[in-house]
N, C-alpha and C positions, 0 to 999 in steps of 0.2 A: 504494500500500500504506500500509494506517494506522499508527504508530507514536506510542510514549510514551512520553517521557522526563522522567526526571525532574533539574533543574538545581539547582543549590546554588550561590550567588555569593558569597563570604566576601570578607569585606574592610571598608572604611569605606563601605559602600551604603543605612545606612540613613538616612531621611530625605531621598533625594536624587531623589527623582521616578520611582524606579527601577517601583513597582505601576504607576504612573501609563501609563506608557511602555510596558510589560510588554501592558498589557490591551490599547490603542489599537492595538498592533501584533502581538496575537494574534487583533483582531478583523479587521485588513485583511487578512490571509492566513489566514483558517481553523480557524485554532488552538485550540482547547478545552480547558480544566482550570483552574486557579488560580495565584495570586499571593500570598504571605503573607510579610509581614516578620516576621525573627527576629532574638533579640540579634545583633547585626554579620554578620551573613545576609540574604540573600532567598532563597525554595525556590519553587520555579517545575514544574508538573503543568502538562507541555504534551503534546496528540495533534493530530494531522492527518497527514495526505500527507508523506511523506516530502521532497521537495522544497520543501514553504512551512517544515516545523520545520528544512531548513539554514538557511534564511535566517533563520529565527526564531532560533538557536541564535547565527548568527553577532551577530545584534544584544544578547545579551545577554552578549557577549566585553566588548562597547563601553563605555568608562567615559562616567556620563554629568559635567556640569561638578561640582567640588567631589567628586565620589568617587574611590575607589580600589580596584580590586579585586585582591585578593591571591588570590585563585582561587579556580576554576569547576569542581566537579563535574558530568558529564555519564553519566546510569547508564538504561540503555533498561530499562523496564518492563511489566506485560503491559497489554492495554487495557481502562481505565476508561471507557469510554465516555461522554465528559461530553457536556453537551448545549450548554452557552457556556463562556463566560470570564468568571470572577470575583473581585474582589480580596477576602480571607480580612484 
C-alpha cells in the first residue's frame, strides 16, 4: 500500500549533508517526492510502500556527524504521486 508522509526535522541540520543523504536513500528503497532545506529545518515529501518509508523514516530519526536534531514531525498525507526524488 502506497503512503505519504510528510517529515519536518528541526534542529541544527542545516548544512550537514542531510539533502545529500535524504535523496541517495530515497532512491535505494523507492521513495519518491522531495528534499528542501529551511531556516534550521529540512521538510522531507516522501511516498512509497509502506514498508521501504519505515525504514526511510527511521533513517531520518538519525543524527548525521556535527548535527543535532531537536525534533521530527511525522504527519501522513494524501498521495502526490511523484514520479522521482528530488532535492528542492
Amino acid at each position: 500500500m502506497l503512503k505519504h508522509y510528510h517529515i519536518e526535522i528541526r534542529g541544527k541540520v542545516n548544512r550537514q549533508g542531510y539533502k545529500l543523504h535524504t535523496m541517495i536513500l530515497a532512491n535505494r528503497h523507492a521513495i519518491h517526492g522531495n528534499v528542501a532545506e529551511r531556516v534550521n529545518r529540512i521538510e522531507i515529501e516522501a511516498e512509497g510502500e509502506k514498508a521501504n518509508l519505515e525504514g526511510f523514516v527511521a533513517f531520518c530519526k538519525k543524527e548525521l556527524a556535527g548535527s543535532k536534531i531537536e525534533s521530527i514531525i511525522l504527519e501522513e498525507k494524501p498521495l502526490a504521486y511523484y514520479d522521482e526524488f528530488t532535492i528542492l
